[in-house]
C-alpha positions as CSV (number, residue, x, y, z in Angstrom):
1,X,-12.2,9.5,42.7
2,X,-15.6,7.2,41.3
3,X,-15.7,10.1,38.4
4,X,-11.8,9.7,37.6
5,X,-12.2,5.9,37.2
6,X,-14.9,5.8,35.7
7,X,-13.6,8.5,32.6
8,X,-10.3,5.9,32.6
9,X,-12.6,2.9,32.2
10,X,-13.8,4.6,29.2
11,X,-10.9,5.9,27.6
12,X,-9.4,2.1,28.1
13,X,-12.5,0.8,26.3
14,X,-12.4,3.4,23.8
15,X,-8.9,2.6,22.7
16,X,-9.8,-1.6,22.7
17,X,-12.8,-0.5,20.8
18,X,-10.5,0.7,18.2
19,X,-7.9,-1.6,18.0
20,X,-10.4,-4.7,17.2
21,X,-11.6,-2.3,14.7
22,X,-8.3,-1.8,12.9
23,X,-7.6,-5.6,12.8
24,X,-11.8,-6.7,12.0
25,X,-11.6,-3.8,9.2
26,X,-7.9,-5.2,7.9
27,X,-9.8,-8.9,8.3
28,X,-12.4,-8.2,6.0
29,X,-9.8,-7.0,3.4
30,X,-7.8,-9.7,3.5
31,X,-11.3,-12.2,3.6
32,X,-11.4,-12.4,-0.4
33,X,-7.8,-13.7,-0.7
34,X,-4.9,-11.7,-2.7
35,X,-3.5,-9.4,-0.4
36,X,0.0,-8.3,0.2
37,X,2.0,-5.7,2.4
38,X,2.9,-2.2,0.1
39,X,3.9,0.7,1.0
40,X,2.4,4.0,-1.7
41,X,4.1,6.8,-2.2
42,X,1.4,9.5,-4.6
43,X,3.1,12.3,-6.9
44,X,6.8,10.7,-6.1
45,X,10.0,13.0,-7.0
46,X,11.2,11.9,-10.6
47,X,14.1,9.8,-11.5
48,X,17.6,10.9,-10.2
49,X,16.3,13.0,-7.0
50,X,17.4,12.1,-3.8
51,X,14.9,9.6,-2.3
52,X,14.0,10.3,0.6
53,X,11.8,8.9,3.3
54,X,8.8,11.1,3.4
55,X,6.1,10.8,1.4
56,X,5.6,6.7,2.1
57,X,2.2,5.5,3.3
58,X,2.1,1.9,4.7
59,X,-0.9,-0.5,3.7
60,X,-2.3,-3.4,2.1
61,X,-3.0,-4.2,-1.8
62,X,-5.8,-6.3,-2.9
63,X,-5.7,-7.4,-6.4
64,X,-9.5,-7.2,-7.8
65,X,-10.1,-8.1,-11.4
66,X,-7.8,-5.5,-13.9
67,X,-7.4,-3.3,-10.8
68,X,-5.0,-3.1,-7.5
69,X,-7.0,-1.5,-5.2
70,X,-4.8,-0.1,-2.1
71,X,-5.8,0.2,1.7
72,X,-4.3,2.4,4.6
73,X,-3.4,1.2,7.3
74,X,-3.9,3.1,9.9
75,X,-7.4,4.2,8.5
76,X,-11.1,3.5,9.4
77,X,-12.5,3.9,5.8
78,X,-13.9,0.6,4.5
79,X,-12.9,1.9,0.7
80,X,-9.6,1.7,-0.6
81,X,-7.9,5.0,-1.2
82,X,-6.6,4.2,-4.7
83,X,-7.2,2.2,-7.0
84,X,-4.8,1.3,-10.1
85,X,-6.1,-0.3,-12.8
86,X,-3.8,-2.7,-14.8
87,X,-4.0,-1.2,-18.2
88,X,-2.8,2.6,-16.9
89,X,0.4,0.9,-15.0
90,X,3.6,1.6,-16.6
91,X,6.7,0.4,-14.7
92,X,9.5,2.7,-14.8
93,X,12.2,0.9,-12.5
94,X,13.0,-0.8,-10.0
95,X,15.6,0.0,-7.0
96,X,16.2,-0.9,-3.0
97,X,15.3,1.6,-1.0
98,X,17.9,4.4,-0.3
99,X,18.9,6.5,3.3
100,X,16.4,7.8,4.8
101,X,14.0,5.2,2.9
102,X,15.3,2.8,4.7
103,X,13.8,3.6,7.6
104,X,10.3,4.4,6.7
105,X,9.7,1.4,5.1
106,X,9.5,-2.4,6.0
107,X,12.9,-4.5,5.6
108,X,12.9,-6.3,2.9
109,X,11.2,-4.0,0.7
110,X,11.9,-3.2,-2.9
111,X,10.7,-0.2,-4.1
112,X,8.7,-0.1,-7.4
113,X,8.3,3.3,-9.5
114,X,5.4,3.4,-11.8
115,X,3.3,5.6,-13.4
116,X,-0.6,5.4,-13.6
117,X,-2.0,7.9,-15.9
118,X,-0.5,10.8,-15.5
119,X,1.2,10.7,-11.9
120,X,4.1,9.0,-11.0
121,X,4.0,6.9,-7.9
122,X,6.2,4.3,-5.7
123,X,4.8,1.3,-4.4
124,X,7.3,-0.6,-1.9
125,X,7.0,-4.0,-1.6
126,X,8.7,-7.6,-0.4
127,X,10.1,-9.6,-2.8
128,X,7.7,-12.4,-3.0
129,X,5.0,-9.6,-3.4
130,X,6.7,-7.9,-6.2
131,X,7.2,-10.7,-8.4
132,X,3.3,-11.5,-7.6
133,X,3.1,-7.9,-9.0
134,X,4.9,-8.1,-12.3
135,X,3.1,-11.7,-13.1
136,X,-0.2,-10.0,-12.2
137,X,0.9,-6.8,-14.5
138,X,2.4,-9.5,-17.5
139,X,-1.1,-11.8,-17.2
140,X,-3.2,-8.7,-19.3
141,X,-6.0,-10.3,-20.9
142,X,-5.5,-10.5,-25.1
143,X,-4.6,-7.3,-26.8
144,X,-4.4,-4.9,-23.7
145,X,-1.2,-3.0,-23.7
146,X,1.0,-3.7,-20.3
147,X,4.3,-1.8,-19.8
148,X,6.7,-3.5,-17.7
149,X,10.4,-2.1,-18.0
């Protein structure tokens, strides 16, 4: 019975251990300022397939210099698992999100498809965030090339 309680007292502990690490890990993101909500959706299907909800990543963008650099979630890793520089952004459309979207992402997103480099991607964002986005993308220092449709 001691044994039993004392393997639940752990687990319990465990678990808090890891939640204050989620929110102190998405605090020391967020510390330097320009962060937003977006959803990333890597290698999306082209224009004219039917969207659908798989695929979508949530997390948090940080704007750093000429670069977005993008954060999971639900992740431990204190580097950001992309990074899009400003230059290699192309903006392709813009759209709501669409059945089964709808659902696996947040409410009042707007969804965003881009391509950077050579792969095409979606980031899903609010609308506050997105026009944040295209001022960000439009603010290119002199004589870089920015691409917004």
């Amino acid at each position: 019975m001691v044994l039993a309680l004392l393997v639940s007292g752990v687990v319990v502990a465990l678990v808090l251990v890891g939640l204050f690490v989620f929110g102190l890990r998405r605090r020391l993101i967020q510390r330097s300022g320009g962060t937003f909500d977006c959803s990333l959706r890597w290698n999306a299907p082209e224009a004219g397939a039917e969207p659908s909800g798989k695929g979508w990543v949530y997390g948090v963008a940080r704007y750093s210099g000429d670069r977005v650099e993008w954060f999971r979630v639900f992740s431990y890793a204190p580097r950001p698992r992309r990074a899009l520089e400003r230059a290699s952004i192309e903006v392709l459309e813009r759209r709501t999100p669409k059945g089964e979207e709808e659902l696996a992402l947040l409410s009042d997103a707007v969804v965003l498809a881009c391509r950077h480099g050579g792969t095409r991607l979606e980031l899903a964002m609010s609308e506050d965030a997105l026009t944040g986005f295209l001022a960000w993308l439009e603010a290119a220092p002199p004589g870089q090339r920015v691409n917004v449709a």
